[in-house]
C-alpha positions in Angstrom: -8.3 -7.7 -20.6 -11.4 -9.6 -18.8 -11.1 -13.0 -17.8 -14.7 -13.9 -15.8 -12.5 -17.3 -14.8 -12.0 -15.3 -11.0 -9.5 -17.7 -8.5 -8.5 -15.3 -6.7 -9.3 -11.7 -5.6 -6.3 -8.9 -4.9 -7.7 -5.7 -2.6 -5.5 -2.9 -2.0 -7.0 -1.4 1.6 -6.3 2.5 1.7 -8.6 4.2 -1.0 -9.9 0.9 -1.7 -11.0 -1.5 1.0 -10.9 0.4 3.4 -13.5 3.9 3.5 -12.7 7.3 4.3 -12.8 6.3 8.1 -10.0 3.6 7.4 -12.5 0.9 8.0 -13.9 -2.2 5.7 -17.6 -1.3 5.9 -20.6 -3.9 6.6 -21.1 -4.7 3.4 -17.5 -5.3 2.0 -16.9 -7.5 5.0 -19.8 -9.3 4.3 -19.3 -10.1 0.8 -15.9 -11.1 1.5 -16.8 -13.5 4.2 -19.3 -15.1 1.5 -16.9 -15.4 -1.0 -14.2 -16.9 1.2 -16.4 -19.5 2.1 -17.5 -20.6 -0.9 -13.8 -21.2 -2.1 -12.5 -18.0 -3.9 -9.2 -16.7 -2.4 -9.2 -13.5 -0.7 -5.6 -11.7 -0.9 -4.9 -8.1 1.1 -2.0 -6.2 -1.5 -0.8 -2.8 0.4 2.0 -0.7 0.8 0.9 -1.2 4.4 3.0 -3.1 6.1 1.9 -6.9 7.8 1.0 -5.1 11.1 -0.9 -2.5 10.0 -2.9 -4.9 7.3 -3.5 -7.5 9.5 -5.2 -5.2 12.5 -7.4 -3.3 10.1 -8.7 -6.9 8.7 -9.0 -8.6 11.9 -12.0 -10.1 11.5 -11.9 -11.7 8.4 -10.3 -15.1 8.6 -8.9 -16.6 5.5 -6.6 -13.9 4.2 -3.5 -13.7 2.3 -1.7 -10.8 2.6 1.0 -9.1 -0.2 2.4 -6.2 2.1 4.9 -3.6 2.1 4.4 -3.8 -1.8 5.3 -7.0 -2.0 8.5 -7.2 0.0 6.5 -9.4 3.2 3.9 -11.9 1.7 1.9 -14.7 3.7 0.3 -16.8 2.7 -3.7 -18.7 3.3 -1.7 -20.5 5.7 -0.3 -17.8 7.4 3.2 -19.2 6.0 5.7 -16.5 5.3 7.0 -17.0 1.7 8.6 -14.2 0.6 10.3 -11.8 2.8 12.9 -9.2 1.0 14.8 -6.0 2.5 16.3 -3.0 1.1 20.5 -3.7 1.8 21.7 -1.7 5.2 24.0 0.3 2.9 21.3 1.1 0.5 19.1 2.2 3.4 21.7 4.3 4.8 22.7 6.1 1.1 18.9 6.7 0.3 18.5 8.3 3.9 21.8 10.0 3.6 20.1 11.4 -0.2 16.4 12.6 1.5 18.1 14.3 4.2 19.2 16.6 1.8 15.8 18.0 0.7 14.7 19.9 4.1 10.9 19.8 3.7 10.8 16.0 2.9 10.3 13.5 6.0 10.1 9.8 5.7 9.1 6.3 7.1 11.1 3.4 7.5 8.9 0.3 7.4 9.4 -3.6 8.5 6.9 -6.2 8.7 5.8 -5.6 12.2 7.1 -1.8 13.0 7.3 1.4 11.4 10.1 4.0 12.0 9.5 7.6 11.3 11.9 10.5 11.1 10.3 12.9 12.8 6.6 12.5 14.2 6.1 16.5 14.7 7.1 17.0 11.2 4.9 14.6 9.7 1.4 15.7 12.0 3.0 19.8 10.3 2.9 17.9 6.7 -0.1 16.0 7.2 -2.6 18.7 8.0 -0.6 21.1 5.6 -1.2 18.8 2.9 -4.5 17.2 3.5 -5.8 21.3 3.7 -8.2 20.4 6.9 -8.7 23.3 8.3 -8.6 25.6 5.2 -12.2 24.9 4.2 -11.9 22.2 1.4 -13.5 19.2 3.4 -16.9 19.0 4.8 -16.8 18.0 8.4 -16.8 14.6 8.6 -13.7 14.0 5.6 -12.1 16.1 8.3 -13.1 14.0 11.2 -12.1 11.0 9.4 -8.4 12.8 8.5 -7.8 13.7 12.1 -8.6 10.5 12.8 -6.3 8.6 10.6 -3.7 11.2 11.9 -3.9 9.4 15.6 -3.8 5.9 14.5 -0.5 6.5 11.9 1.3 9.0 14.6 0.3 6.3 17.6 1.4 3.0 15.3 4.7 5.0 14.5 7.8 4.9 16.2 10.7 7.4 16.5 14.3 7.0 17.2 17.0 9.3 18.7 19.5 7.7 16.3 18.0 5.4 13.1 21.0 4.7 12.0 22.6 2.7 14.7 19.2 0.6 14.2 19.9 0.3 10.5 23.2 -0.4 11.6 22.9 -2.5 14.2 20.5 -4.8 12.1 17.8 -3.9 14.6 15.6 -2.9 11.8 14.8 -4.8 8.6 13.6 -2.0 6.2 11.7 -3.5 3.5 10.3 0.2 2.5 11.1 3.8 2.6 8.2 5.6 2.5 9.0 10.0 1.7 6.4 12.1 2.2 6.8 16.3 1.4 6.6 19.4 -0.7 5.6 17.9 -4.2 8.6 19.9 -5.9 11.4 18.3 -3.9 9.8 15.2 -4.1 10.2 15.2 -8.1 13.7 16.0 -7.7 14.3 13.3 -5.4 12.4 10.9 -8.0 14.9 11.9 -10.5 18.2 11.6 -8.4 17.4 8.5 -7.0 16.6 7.2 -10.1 20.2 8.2 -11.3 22.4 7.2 -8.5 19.9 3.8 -7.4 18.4 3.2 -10.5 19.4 -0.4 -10.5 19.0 -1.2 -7.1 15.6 -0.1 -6.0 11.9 0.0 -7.1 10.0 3.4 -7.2 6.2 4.2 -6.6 3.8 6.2 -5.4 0.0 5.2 -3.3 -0.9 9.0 -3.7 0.4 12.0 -5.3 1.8 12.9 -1.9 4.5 9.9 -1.7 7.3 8.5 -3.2 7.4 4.9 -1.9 10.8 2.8 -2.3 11.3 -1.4 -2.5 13.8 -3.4 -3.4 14.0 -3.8 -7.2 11.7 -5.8 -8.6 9.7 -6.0 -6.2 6.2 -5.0 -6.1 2.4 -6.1 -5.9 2.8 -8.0 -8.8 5.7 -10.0 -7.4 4.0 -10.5 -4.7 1.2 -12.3 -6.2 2.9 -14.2 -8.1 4.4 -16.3 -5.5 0.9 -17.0 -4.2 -0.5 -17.7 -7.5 2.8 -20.5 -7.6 1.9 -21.8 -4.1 -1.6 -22.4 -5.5 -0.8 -23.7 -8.9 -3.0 -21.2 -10.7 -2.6 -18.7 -13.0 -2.5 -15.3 -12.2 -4.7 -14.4 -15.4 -7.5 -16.0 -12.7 -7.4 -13.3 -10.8 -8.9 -10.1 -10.0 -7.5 -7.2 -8.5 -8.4 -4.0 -6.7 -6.8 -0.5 -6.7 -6.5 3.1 -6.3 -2.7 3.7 -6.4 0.4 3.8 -8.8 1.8 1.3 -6.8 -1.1 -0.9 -8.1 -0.2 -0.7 -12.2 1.8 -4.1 -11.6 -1.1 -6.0 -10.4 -2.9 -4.4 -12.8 -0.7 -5.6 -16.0 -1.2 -9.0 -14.8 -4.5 -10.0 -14.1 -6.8 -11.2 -16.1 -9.4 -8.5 -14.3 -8.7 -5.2 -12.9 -10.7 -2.4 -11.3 -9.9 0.9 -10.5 -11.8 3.0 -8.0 -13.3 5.9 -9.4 -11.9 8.1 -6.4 -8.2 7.1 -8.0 -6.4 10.3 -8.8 -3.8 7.9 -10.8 -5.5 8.2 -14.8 -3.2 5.8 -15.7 -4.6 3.1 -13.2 -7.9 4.1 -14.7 -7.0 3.4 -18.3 -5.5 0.2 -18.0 -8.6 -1.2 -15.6 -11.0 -3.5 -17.1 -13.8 -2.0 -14.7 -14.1 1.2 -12.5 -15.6 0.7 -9.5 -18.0 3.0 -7.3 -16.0 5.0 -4.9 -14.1 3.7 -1.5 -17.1 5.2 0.7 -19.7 3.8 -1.4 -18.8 -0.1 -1.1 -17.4 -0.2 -4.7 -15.4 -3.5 -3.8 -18.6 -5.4 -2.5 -21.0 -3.8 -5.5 -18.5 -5.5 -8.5 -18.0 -8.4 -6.6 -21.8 -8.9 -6.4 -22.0 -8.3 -10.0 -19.2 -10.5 -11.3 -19.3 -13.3 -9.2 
């Protein structure tokens, strides 16, 4: 569906925003700086969570931001209205289940912190997965992937007990994020979908992740409450994306836009448009055009 009656505009910001180098490039900032002031309303939507979406966007005033997909949401006014958690005993159950599955290593993350299992682990699963030193990238993807390895082990905390945190109500989870061997990941998906099925929300950024929310709750969600705020309609918006956990967003807008360096096919069949590629300003290039 296209609807060129655009309110609003949703941007995921890893694989989509934001370029290889995990920054909003000249022109995309531009763009959005135009657009903001003349009127249209300019939304981050990330499985980021508000800490991590709000550095990277510093300096672009005017934001709304839909984070931890959708569980932390602020608004134009820099209002909170919507703030959700995963229960304590459903954090400690599904950490309880991924324990189980050696290879598999996760993050914990809450508006303003993010929790990690084990750092060492993830930096071993990071450059396993990414293959950065096994010839596949040219020199500068690698550059950029080392990169990005500093700012998410630096941002990332580690605790000598999580549990007594989760415990103590020291740390508001509002997403698990598991990261690992692709095979054990799958069989995680499924049990979790048994024993929590009803409880919990599943989905993925990458083919690498298996991200988990509080049921119902997603982009989509998320937008809706500032679509309510702003008495419009959500059909007036478009959105952004690279990710599974963008097909919400996706099924309701009125315009959606999948980058064409998406490795989700499904994202790419339900988007109105496909966009040039992350690293080649797709976001500012359809905005240009459409609006």
């Amino acid at each position: 569906m296209f609807n060129n009656k655009i309110e609003m505009i949703l941007l995921d910001m890893d694989g989509t925003l934001l370029n290889s180098q995990s920054k909003v490039s000249s022109r995309n900032k531009k763009v959005l700086k135009r657009l903001i002031s003349e009127g249209y309303r300019v939304a981050i939507a990330t499985g980021r969570n508000y800490h991590e979406a709000r550095k990277a966007v510093e300096d672009i005033a005017g934001l709304a931001y839909i984070t931890n997909n959708g569980g932390y949401v602020v608004d134009f006014n820099g209002d909170v209205i919507f703030d959700k958690n995963i229960s304590r005993e459903d954090v400690i159950s599904l950490l309880r289940t991924i324990e189980e599955y050696p290879s598999l290593n996760y993050a914990l993350a809450a508006p303003e912190e993010i929790y990690m299992k084990s750092k060492l682990q993830f930096i071993k699963m990071f450059l396993s997965n990414k293959r950065v030193f096994k010839g596949k990238l040219n020199i500068f993807q690698r550059f950029a992937l080392i990169k990005r390895l500093i700012r998410l082990f630096n941002s990332r905390k580690e605790s000598d007990n999580i549990y007594e945190l989760i415990e103590n109500d020291s740390l508001a989870v509002q997403k698990i994020d598991v990261m690992g061997r692709i095979e054990e990941m799958k069989a995680l998906k499924n049990r979790i979908i048994e024993e929590f099925g009803d409880k919990i929300k599943l989905s993925s950024s990458s083919k690498e992740n298996l991200e988990i929310n509080p049921l119902n709750i997603s982009k989509g969600s998320g937008l809706r409450y500032l679509a309510d705020e702003l008495g419009i309609s959500v059909k007036n918006s478009i959105a952004f994306g690279d990710g599974g956990n963008d097909l919400e967003l996706f099924e309701i807008v009125g315009t959606s836009v999948a980058m064409s360096n998406s490795e989700f096919s499904k994202l790419k069949d339900k988007a109105d448009i496909i966009a040039e590629s992350n690293d080649d300003d797709g976001v500012a290039k359809v905005l240009i055009e459409l609006l």
